[in-house]
N, C-alpha and C positions, 0 to 999 in steps of 0.2 A: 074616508081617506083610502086612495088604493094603494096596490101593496108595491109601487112603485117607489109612491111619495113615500111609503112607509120603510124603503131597504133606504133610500137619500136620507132621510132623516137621518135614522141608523149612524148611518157611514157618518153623518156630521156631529151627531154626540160623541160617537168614536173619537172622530178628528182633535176635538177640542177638549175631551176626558186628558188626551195623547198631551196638548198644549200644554192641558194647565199641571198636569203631574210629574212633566219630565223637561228639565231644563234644556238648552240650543250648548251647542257647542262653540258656540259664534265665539265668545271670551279666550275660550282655548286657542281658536285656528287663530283669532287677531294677535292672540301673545306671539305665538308662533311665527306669523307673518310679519309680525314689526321688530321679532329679532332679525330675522333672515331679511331682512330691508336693511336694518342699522348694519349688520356684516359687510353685505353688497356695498354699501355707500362706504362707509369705511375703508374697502381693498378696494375700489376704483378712486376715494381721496389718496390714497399711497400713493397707488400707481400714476395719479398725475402727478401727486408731488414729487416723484421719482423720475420721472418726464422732463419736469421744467426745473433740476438742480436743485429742488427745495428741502430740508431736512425733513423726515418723516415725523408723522404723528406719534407711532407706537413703534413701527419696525417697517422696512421697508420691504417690497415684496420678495429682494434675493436673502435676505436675512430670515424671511418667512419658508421659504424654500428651502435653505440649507437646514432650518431648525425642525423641519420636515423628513430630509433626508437623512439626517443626526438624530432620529426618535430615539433608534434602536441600540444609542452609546449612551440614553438617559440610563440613571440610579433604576433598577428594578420596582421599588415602592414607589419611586413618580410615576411611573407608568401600570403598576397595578392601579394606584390612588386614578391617574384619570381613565381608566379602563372601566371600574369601577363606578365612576359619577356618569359616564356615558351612557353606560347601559341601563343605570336607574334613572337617566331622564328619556331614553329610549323604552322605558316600561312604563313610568309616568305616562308619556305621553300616547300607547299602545292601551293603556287603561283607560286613559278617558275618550281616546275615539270607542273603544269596543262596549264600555260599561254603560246602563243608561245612565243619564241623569235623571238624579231625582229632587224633586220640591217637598219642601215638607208642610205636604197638603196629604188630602186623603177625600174621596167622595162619598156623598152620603146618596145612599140606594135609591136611585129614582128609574121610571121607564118614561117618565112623562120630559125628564128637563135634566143640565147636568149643573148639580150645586155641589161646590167644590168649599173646603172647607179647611183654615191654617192649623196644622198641628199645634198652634199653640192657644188657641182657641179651645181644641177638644182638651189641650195640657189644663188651662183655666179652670172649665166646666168640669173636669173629673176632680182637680183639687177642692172646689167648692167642696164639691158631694164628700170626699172623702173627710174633708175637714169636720164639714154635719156631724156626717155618724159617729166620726172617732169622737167627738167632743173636744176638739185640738183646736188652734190656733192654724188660723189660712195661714200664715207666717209660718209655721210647723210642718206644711204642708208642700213638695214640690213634687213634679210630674213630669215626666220625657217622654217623647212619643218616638218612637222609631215606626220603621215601614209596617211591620207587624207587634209591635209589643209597646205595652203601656205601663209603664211602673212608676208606682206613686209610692213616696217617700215619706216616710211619717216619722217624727222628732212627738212624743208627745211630753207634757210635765212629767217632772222627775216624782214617781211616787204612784202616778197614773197610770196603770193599764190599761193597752187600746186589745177592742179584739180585733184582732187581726181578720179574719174568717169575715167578719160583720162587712167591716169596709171593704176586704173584696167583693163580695156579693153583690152591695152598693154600686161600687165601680163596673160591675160585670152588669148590672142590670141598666147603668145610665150608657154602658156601650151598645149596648142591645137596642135601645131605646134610640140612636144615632142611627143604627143600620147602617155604617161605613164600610167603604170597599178600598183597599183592603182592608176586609174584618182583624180588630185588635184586640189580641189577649194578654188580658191583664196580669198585671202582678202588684203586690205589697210589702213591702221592706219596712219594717217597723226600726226605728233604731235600739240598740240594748241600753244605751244611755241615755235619761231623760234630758230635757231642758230645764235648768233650774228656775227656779222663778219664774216658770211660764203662767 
């Protein structure tokens, strides 16, 4: 293979690593664009029915004008109140153009191929294991992956000590054993209250 076909490659496991870990903004710009569609159609329905003597839908376009020009004789707290919602959906929407998105996936280390892999999958596979070693109930057992960290929650019977130490170890050794990227480090929150009758 030369080292042509081999930067092309590259660039295409890149491309698709890119696909499958960070979600399209397509959802957001549609919300966006079929409010500002429903707006437009809205003030040109007025403005005809304004045209051809018909009573308005919600207000008429000089009613929307004066209520424009009259802001600044609003109540003080109506106009902090919408000052206030404008700007958190102008930082809303300033957050998700700027921030990635992300899936909750993660890849497991290859140079040959890209195998992508659902956080709730690696959630599964680590509650197993930890369920094993603690000698707990898979039921006892729940797991959340976030971008970097894995914390598995352990409820064990009431009366039972789990070690703690044990199942980390466990868990740290079946992450190793994934080779994922981003690499996850783990945690273990044992609960102080057992489950009765488990």
């Amino acid at each position: 293979m030369t080292t042509s076909s081999t930067g092309s490659l590259t660039a295409t496991y890149g491309r698709i690593r890119r696909r499958e870990l960070h979600s399209s903004r397509s959802a957001a710009a549609i919300t966006v664009a079929a409010v500002v569609i429903l707006l437009c159609v809205w003030l040109a329905a007025e403005i005809v029915l304004r045209l051809i003597d018909q009573p308005a839908l919600l207000a008429t376009p000089v009613d929307l004008a004066d209520g424009a020009a009259s802001a600044s004789t609003a109540p003080a707290p109506l106009l902090a109140g919408i000052a206030t919602a404008g700007a958190l959906v102008g930082l809303v929407l300033l957050a998700v153009a700027i921030a990635p998105g992300r899936r909750a996936r993660h890849l497991i280390d290859s140079e040959r191929t890209v195998t992508v892999v659902d956080d709730e999958v690696i959630a599964s596979t680590l509650a197993g294991r930890a369920a094993r070693v603690g000698r707990i109930d898979p039921d006892s057992t729940r797991v959340s992956i976030s971008r970097r960290l894995a914390t598995v929650h352990l409820v064990p019977p009431s009366g039972q000590p789990v070690n703690r130490d044990t199942v980390l170890s466990a868990v740290r050794d079946q992450l190793d054993g994934l080779h994922l990227r981003p690499a996850l480090q783990p945690r273990v929150v044992v609960a102080l209250s057992g489950k009765v009758g488990a």
